[in-house]
N, C-alpha and C positions, 0 to 999 in steps of 0.2 A: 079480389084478393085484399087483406088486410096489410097495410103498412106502417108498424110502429116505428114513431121518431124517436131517437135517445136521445136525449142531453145530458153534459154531465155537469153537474154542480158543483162549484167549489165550497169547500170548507170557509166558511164564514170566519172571519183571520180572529174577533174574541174568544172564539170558543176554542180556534187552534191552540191559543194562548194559554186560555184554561186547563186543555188538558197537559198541555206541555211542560205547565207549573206544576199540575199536580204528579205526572212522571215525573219525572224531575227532583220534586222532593221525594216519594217511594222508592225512586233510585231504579225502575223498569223502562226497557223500552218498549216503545209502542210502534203502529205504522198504522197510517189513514189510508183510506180508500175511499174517492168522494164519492158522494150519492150519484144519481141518477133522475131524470124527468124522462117516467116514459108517457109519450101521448101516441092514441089510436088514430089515424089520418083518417079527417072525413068524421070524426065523431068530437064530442065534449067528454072524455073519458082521458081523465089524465091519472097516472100514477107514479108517488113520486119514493124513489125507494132513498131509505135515511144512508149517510155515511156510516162506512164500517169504520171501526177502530180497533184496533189487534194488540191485546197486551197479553203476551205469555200465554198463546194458544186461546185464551178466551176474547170472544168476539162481544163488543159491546157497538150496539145502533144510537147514533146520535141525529136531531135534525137542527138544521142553524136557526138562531132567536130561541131556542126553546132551550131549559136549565135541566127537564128533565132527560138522562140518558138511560137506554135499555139494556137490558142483560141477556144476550144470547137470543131472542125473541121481543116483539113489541109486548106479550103480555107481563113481562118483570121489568117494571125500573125502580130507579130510584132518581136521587135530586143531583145535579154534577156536584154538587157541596158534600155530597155525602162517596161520594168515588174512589176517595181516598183512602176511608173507614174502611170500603167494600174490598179494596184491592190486599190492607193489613189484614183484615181479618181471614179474609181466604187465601192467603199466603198464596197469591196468582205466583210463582218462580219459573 
């Protein structure tokens, strides 16, 4: 029988910071949801799923030390500097 371990990951407290400035100034609320460690028992197969972040129905994947964040899916991101831009322009409400 396979047994996967979960762990969960907290939000790395710069980046909490980061997005909190940037909500904050856009004037939207958000809600995190932290990542996850999952590992297979008995095996080296680890997988580690990024924290969600929820502004106005859209889900963006972030992971901690890393600047870049995703949009909806790992294959769209962009840079957290640029999140700001992304949330004015597409009028996230």
């Amino acid at each position: 029988m396979v047994n996967i371990i979960k762990e969960e990951i907290l939000v790395e407290e710069s980046l909490k910071n980061k997005l909190e400035f940037i909500c904050d100034f856009c004037k939207v609320k958000y809600t995190i949801i932290n990542g996850n460690v999952r590992k297979i028992d008995k095996t080296n197969l680890t997988y580690i799923e990024p924290h969600r972040i929820i502004i106005n129905n859209t889900t963006f994947l972030a992971f901690n030390y890393s600047n870049d964040i995703f949009i909806e899916n790992l294959s769209n991101k962009i840079k957290l500097s640029q999140l700001e831009n992304y949330i004015k322009t597409k009028t996230i409400t």
